[in-house]
C-alpha positions in Angstrom: 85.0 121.8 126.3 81.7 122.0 124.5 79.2 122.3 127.4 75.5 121.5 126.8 74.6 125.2 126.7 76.9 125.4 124.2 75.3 123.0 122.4 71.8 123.4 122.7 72.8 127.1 121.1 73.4 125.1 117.8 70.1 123.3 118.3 67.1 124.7 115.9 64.2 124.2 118.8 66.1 126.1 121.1 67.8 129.2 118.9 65.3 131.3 120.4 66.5 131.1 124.0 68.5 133.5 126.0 71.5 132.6 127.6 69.9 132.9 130.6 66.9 130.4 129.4 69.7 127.8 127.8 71.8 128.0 130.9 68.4 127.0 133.1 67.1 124.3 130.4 71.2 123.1 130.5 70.5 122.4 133.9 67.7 120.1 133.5 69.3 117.5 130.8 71.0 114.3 131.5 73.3 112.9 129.1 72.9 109.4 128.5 75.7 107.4 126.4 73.7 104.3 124.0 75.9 101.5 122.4 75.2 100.9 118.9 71.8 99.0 117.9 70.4 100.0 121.2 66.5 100.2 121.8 66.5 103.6 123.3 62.5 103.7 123.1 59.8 100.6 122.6 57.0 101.4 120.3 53.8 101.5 122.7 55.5 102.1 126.0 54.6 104.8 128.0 56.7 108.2 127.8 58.2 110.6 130.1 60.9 111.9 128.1 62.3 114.3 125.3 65.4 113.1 123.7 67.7 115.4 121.9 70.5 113.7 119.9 73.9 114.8 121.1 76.0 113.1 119.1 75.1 109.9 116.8 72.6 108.5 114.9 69.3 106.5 115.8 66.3 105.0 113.1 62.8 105.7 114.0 60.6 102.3 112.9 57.6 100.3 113.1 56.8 96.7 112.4 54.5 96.0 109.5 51.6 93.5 110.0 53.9 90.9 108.7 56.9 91.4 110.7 59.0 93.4 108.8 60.9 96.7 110.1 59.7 100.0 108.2 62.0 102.6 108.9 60.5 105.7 108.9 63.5 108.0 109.7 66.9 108.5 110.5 67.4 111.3 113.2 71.3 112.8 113.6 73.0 115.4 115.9 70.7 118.3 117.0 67.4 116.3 116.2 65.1 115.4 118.7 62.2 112.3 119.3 60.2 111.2 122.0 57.7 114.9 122.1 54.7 113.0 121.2 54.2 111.3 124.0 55.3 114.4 126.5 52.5 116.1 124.4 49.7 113.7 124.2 50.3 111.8 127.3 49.8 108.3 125.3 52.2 105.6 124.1 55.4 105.9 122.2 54.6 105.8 118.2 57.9 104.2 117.1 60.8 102.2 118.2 63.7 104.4 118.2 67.6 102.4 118.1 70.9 103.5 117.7 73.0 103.1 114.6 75.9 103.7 115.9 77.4 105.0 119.3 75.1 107.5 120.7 75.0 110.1 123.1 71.9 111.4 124.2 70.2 114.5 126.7 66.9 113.7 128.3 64.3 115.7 129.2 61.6 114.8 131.9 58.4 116.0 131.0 57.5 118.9 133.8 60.7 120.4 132.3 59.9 120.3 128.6 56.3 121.6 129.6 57.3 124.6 131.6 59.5 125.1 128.5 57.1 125.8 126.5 54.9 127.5 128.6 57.1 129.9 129.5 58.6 130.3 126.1 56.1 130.5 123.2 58.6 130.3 120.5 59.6 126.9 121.6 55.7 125.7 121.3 56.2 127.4 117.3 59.5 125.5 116.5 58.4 121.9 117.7 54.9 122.8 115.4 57.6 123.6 112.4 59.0 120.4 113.0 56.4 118.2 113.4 54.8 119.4 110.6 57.9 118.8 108.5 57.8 115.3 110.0 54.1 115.1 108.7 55.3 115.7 105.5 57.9 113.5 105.6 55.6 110.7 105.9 53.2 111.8 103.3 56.6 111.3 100.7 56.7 108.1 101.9 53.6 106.9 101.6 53.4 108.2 98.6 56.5 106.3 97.5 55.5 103.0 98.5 52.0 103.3 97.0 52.5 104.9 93.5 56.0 103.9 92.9 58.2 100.9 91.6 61.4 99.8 93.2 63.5 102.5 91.4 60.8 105.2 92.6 61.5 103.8 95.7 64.6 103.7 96.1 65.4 107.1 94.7 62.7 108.5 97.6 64.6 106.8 100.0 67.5 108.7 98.4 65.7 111.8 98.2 65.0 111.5 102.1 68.5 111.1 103.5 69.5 114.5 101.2 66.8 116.5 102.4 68.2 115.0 106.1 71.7 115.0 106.2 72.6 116.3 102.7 74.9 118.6 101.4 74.8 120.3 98.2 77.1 121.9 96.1 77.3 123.2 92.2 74.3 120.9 91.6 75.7 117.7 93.2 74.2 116.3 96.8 76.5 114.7 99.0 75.2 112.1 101.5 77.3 111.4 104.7 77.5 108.4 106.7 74.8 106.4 104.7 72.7 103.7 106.3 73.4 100.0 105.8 72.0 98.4 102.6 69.7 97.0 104.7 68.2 100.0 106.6 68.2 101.9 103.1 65.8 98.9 101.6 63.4 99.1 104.9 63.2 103.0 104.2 62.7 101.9 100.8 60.1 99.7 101.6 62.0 96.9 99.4 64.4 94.0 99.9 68.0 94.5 100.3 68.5 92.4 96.8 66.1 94.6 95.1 68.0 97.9 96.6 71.6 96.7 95.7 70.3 96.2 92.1 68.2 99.6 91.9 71.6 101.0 93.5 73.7 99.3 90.6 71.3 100.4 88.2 71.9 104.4 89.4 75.6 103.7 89.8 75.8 102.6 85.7 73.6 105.3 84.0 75.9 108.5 86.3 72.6 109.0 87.8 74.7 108.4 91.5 78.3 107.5 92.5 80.1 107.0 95.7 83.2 108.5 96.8 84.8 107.8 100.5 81.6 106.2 101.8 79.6 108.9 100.8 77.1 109.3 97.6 76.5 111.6 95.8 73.5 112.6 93.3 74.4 114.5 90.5 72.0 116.6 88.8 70.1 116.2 92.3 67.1 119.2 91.1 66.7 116.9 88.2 66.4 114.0 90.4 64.0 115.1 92.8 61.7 116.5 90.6 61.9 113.0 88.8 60.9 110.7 92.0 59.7 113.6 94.8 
């Protein structure tokens, strides 16, 4: 039986922690089970808590001025939301749901803090991170301010590789992709304009799918095309 010790071994923020330290950290998570399309976290409300994704898959968002959902990322197994507000003290950023079933481990804040001050090297992995994150964003707004909807759309492509893909001989293989619908509020773009940007990809061999998954073929090409 996989224990959460065993588990948190696998997670990045935590591969710097004795046994000792993962056993005592183990101690101090819940485990929380989420149905799909869940509201785990409100954007604005106040925060006690560090999530760390188990098993599952949630979408961080926002709304726009005019109502519609911008999804800024989706987080899977081993990745972790909620620090912002354990660090700063203020309001959630984001709304965070589930995508499908989801099991969770929470945190309480006077445990994630004594974490980190006891163990410096967590403090440098959660920077790592959040500057990835800040990067992240950067791409995206870059996308939906210089780009058209095929720039778009391939960034939102580009995205869920760097996330969840895997590569091989050239080729980038994307598991247990979002809905349509969730790609095209990544995208920053309707769901018509997506499925026909999609099409589009599908007919020049730029992408195919295979088993519910895509794949990008000549993915260096690619990226350095819409990245």
């Amino acid at each position: 039986m996989d224990t959460p010790q065993h588990y948190l071994e696998r997670v990045p923020l935590f591969s710097e922690l004795s046994d000792k330290e993962l056993t005592e950290l183990a101690n101090c998570l819940e485990e929380q089970k989420y149905k799909k399309d869940t509201v785990v976290v409100y954007e604005t409300e106040e925060g006690s808590t560090l999530f760390i994704i188990k098993k599952g898959n949630v979408k961080i968002s926002r709304m726009s001025d005019k109502g519609k959902e911008v999804i800024l990322a989706i987080l899977t197994e081993g990745d972790f939301f909620g620090e912002m507000s354990l660090l700063d003290g203020l309001a959630r950023s984001a709304n965070v749901t589930t995508t499908c079933e989801t099991d969770l481990y929470l945190l309480r804040r006077e445990d994630f803090l004594s974490l980190i001050g006891s163990n410096p090297s967590i403090a440098i992995g959660l920077l790592k991170e959040l500057a990835l994150r800040i990067r992240k964003s950067d791409t995206q707004i870059k996308s939906l301010s210089l780009y058209d909807a095929s720039g778009r759309v391939a960034s939102a492509l580009i995205q869920l590789a760097e996330e969840r893909g895997t590569i091989r001989e050239g080729i980038v293989k994307i598991k247990n992709m979002p809905s349509q619908k969730d790609l095209a509020n990544i995208a920053g773009t309707s769901r018509e304009t997506t499925s026909r940007v999609i099409k589009s990809f599908i007919a020049d061999g730029i992408i195919s799918k295979a088993n519910g998954n895509f794949l990008i073929h000549n993915y260096e090409s690619f990226r350095q095309k819409y990245g």
